[in-house]
N, C-alpha and C positions, 0 to 999 in steps of 0.2 A: 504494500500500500504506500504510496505517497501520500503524503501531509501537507497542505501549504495554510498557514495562519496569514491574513492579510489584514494590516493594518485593527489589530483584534485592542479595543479601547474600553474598557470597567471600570464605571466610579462608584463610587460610595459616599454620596452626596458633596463637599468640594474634594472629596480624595479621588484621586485616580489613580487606581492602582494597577492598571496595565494602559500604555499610553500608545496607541496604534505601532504595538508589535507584530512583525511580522518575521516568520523565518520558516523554513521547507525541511520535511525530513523524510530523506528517501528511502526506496524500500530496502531491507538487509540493514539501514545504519544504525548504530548506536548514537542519538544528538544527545549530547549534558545540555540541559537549560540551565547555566550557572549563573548562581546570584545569591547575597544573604539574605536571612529572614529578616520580612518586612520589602523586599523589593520587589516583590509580586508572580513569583513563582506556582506559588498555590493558585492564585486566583485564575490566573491563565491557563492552567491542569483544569481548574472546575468549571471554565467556560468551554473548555474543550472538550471534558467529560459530559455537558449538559446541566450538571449542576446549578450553573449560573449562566443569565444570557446575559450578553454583548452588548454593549450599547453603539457602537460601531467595530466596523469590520466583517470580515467573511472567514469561512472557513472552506476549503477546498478539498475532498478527495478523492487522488486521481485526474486532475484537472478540472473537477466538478464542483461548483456552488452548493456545499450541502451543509441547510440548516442544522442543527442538534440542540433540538428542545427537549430533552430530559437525560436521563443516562441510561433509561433502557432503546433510547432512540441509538444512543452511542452506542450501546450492545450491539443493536442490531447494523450498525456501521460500519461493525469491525473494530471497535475501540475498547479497551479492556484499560484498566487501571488496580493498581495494586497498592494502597493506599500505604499513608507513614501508621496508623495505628487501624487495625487488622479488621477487619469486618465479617467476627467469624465467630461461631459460636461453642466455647469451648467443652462444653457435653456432648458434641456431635461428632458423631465419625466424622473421615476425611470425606467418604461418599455424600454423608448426608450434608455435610458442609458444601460440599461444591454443585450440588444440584438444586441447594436451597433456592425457591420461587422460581425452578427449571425444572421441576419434577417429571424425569421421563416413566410415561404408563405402560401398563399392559394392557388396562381395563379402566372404566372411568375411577372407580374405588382402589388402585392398588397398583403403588410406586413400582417400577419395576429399577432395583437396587441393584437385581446382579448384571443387567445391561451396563449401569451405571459404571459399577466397579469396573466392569472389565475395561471401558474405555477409559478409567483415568487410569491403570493398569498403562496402558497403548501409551496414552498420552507424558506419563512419567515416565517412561521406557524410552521414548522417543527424542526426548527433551533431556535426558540425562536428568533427572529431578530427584528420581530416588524416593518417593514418598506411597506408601503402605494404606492405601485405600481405605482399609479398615479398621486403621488406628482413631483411637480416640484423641481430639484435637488436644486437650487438655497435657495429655502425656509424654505431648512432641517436644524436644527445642523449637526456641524461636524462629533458627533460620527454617526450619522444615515446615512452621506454620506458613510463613512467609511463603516457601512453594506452591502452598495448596492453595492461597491467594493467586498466584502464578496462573497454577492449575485450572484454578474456578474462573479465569479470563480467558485461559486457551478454550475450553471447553466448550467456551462461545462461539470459537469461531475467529477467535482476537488477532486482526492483520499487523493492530498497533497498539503495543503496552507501555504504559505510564507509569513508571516507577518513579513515587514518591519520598524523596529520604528512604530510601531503603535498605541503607546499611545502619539507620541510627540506632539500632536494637540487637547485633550481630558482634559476637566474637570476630577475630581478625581471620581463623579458619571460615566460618561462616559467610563474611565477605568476600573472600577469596572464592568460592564455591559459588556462591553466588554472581560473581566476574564469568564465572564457566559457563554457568546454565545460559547469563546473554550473549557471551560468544555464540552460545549453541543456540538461540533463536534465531539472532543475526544470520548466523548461515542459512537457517532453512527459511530465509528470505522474510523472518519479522521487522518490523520495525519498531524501536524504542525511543522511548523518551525518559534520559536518565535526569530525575532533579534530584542537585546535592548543593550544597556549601563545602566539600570537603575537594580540595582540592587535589591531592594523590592522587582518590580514587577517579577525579575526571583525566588527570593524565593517564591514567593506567587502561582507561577500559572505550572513552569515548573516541568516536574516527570524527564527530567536528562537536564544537562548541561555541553556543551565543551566551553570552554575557549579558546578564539586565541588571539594572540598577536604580533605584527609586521607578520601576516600572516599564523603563525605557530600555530599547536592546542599544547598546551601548559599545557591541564589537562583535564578530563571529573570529574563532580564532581555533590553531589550529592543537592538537595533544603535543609540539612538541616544541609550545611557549611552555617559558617557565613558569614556575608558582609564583614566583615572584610579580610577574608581569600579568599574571592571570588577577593575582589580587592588589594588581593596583587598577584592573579595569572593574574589578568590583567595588572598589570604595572612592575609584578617583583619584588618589594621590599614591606615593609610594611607601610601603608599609614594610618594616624590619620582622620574617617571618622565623626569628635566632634570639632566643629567651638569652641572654646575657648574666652569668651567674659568677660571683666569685667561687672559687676551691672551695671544696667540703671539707666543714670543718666544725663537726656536731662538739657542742656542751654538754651539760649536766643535761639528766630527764628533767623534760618541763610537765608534759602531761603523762599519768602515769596510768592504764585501762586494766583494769583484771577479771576475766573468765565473768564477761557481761552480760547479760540475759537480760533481752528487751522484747515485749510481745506489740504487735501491729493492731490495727483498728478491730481486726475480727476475735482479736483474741491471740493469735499461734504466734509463735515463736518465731521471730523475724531476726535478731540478733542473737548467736546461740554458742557464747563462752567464748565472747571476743577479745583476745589480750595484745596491746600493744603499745608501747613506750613511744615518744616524739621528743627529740631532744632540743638543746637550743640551737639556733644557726640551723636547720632542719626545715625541709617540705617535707611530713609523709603525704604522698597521696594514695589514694584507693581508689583504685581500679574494679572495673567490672558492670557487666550488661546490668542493668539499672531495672531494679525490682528485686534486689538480692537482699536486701535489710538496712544498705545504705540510708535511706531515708530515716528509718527509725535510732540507726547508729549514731547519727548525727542532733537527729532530735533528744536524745536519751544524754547523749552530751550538754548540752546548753539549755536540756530543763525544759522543753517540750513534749518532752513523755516519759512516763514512768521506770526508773530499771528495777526493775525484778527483783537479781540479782546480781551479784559482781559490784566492783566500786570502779569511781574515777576519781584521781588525784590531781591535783595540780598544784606545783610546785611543792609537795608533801602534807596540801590539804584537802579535804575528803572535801568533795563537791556535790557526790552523787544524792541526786535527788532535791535540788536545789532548783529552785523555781526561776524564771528565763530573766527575774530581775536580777534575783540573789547572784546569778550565774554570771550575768552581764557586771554587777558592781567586784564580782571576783576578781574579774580583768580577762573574761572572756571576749572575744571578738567574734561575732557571729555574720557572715555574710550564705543567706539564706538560699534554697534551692529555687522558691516562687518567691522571686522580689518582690510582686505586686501584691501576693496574701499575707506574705509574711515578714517583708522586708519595708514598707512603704506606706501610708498613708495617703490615697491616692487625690483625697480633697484638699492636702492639705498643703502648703508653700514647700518650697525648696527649701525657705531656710527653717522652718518647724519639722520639716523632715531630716536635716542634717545635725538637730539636737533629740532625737525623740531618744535617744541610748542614755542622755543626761539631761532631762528637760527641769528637775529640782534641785541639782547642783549649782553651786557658785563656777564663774560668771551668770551662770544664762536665768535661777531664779532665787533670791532670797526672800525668805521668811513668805513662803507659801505665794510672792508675788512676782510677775516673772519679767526681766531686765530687757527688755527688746533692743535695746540699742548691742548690747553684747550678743544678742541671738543674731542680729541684724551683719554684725559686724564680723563673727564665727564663716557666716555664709558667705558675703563677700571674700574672704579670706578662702576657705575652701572650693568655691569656682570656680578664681584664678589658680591655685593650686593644683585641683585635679582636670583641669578644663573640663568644666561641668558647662555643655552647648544649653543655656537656659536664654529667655529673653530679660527675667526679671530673676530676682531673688524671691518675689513675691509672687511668680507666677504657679499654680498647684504642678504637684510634681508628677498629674498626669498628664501634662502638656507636653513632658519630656519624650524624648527618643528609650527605647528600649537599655541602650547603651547609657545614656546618658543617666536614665533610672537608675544602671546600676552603678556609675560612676558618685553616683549619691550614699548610696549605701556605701562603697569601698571608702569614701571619702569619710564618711560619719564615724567605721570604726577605726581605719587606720589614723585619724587624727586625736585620738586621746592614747591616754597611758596604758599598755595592753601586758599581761603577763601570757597569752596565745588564741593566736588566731582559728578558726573553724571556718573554714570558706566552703558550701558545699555547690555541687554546679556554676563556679562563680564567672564563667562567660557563656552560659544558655542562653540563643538569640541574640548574637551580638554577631554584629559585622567585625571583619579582621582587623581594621583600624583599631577599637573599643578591644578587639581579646588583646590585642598587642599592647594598650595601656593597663589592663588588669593585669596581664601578668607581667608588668612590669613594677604595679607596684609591690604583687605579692611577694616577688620576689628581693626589690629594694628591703621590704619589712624584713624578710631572711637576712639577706646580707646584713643587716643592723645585729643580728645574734640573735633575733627570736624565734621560736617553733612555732610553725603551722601544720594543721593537717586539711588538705584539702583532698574532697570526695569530687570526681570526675566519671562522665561514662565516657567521655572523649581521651581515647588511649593514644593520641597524641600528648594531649594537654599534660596527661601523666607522665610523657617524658621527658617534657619542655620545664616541668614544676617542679618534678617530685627527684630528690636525694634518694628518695628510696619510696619504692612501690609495693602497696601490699595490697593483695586481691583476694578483693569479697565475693564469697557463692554461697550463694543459699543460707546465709546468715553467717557462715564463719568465714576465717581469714585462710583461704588455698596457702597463700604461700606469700613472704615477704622479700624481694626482691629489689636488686639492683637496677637502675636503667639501662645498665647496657645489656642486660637480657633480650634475649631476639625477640620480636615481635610475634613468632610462634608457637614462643613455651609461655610467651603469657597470654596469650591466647588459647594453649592448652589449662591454665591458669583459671583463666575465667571461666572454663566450659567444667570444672570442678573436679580436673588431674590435681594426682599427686604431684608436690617439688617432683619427686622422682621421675614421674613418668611424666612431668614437662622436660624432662631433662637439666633442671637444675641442682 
């Protein structure tokens, strides 16, 4: 199938969040639509999908003017999409998942299943896919749901697949495997549409690539521009993609974990007898596909959820269970996984949002009354600082960019007196210019001799941050590791091998 999007334009009342793009993708190629979140990636997959109509522009397939008012028109098109987060139902076999609201019969009463099976059988066979008909969703790894996603779009009939963020939820083997199966549609003459923000993997796997940017395509370029040049066409300018770190040169334990036990909203055991030391002058980060306990590890830390059992220590004082003031007045630094739930104040200024961690302390309030000129004067100060892109001090700090949001939060805790930091996802949704200032301060605050532990599912970030890497599965810690470990054992790492049988 050929593709041609022509001049294809989406607003959102004054947003425009695709601005008459147009770009062609032939049949057999692999096109990246590259660009960060927020530049309108999404939106142009869901007008393409049918999800959302156009406000100008056309869509062409084949040479053809063809509307797509909904997504089961786009089914019936030829167009298949395989979304970032899964649209499948995890008590159902792989069968019953992929024929969901495609029910092939024998009789008007009575699915006929083993037709079913046998052709996703053919169709996993033929595609190298590897996936067990009659598994239950629920049982599988990630990347093997993600197949039967694949699966449930070939099945259609699918000339052209739409992979959305599709490695954000994959081990490094996973990814890789994933690189194969679209090699192997490419050949037998599909057509893809890869959307990422990660740049490797568009070098590695795309044959062209358009670049968008606030909405606009902005370049088409080829896999063997560099990163460098790719992510100065995504932000504009030229961005240093080399974390800059003095020698390692770890202190005394700052934070001190032992044999943790933390349970998750359902109740179960999310963190389960986590032990691990972070010294000073120290990044640990922790790695791993994201739904392993990290969340609650972190929470369970800085006094957002209960531990069980196990203590936390900091600097040789017992913390655990200490509520997220008690926790914050310790000399914790919390930079939060959802900025916007849990890090921000969305109605409220810039500069109320860069004291809300000390809003009853001297300078900013004495005796119950609070000093605005010193609040006032704190924000001016940290704007220029962290170049926080604001219009006012006074302006609320949902007026900000994503980046800039979080540029508030890094700014709030790294400017008072910290005995260690906790950054958890701390550049999610941010353009490369914005990851390139957060890990710059993270790491400035290291080089000054303090400890942080920062939780990542981006196993990049984990290598650009982290002095040392320990990887979370399934609530405990796989295995604590060095950076220059291959990308393969820790990847064997996160899929829940022994050190040994990652080979370290």
């Amino acid at each position: 199938m050929q593709l041609e999007l022509r001049g294809i334009t989406k607003r959102f009342g004054s947003l425009t969040a695709n601005d008459h793009i147009s770009l062609t993708v032939e049949p057999g190629q692999i096109h990246s639509l590259l660009g960060e979140n927020g530049a309108g990636k999404s939106t142009l997959m869901n007008v393409l999908f049918g999800l959302l109509s156009p406000d100008e522009g056309e869509i062409l397939i084949d040479g053809v003017v063809t509307p797509i008012h909904d997504s089961g028109d786009a089914v019936r098109r030829g167009i298949g999409m395989v979304h970032q987060h899964f649209m499948l139902v995890p008590v159902f076999t792989v069968t019953e998942n992929v024929v969901l609201g495609f029910e092939p019969t024998k009789s008007l009463d009575r699915i006929d299943y083993k037709r079913a099976t046998q052709e996703i059988r053919e169709l996993s066979h033929r595609f190298k896919l590897d996936v067990d008909p009659e598994a239950t969703l629920e049982n599988l790894p990630v990347g093997i749901q993600q197949r039967v996603e694949i699966i449930k779009a070939l099945s259609h009939d699918a000339e052209l697949l739409i992979l959305d963020e599709p490695t954000a939820v994959l081990t490094p083997q996973e990814i890789e495997a994933l690189m194969e199966i679209m090699r192997s549609l490419a050949a037998a003459g599909k057509s893809i549409l890869f959307i990422t923000h990660k740049l490797k993997e568009v070098k590695e796997i795309a044959d062209v690539i358009t670049v968008i940017r606030l909405g606009k395509v902005v370049g088409t370029a080829e896999p063997t521009m560099s990163e460098g040049e790719l992510a100065s066409m995504m932000v504009g300018r030229s961005v240093n993609l080399t974390v800059e770190k003095t020698a390692y040169d770890p202190g005394e334990t700052v934070l001190e974990i032992r044999d943790l036990v933390v349970r998750d909203d359902r109740g179960l055991v999310a963190v389960d007898g986590v032990s691990l030391d972070i010294r000073a002058g120290e990044v640990l980060a922790v790695a791993g596909v994201q739904g392993n306990g990290q969340t609650e590890f972190v929470e369970a830390i800085v006094g957002m959820r209960r531990v069980e059992a196990g203590t936390i220590t900091l600097r040789g004082v017992d913390i655990t269970n200490l509520t997220p003031r008690e926790a914050l007045d310790a000399g914790l630094g919390h930079i939060p996984e959802d900025r916007q739930r849990d890090g921000l104040v969305l109605s409220m200024s810039v500069a109320d949002n860069l004291v809300l961690n000390t809003p009853r302390r001297a300078p900013f309030a004495k005796c119950g009354t609070r000093n605005f000129a010193a609040i006032n004067a704190n924000a001016e100060r940290l704007v220029h600082d962290f170049d926080i892109r604001t219009t006012s001090i006074f302006a609320p700090v949902s007026s900000l960019s994503g980046g800039n949001q979080q540029k508030v939060i890094v700014a709030r805790e790294l400017s008072r007196p910290l005995e260690f930091l906790v950054a958890s996802q701390p550049t999610r949704g941010l353009d490369v210019g914005s990851i390139e200032y957060v890990h710059r301060q993270i790491i400035e605050y290291r080089n000054r001799g303090n400890g942080s532990l920062i939780v990542t599912s981006e196993l990049d970030e984990a290598y650009a941050l982290g002095d040392r890497i320990a990887v979370m599965y399934e609530g405990k810690i796989s295995g604590v590791v060095e950076p220059s470990i291959s990308r393969e054992s820790i990847g064997l790492l996160m899929a829940g091998s022994s050190m040994a049988a990652a080979g370290v």
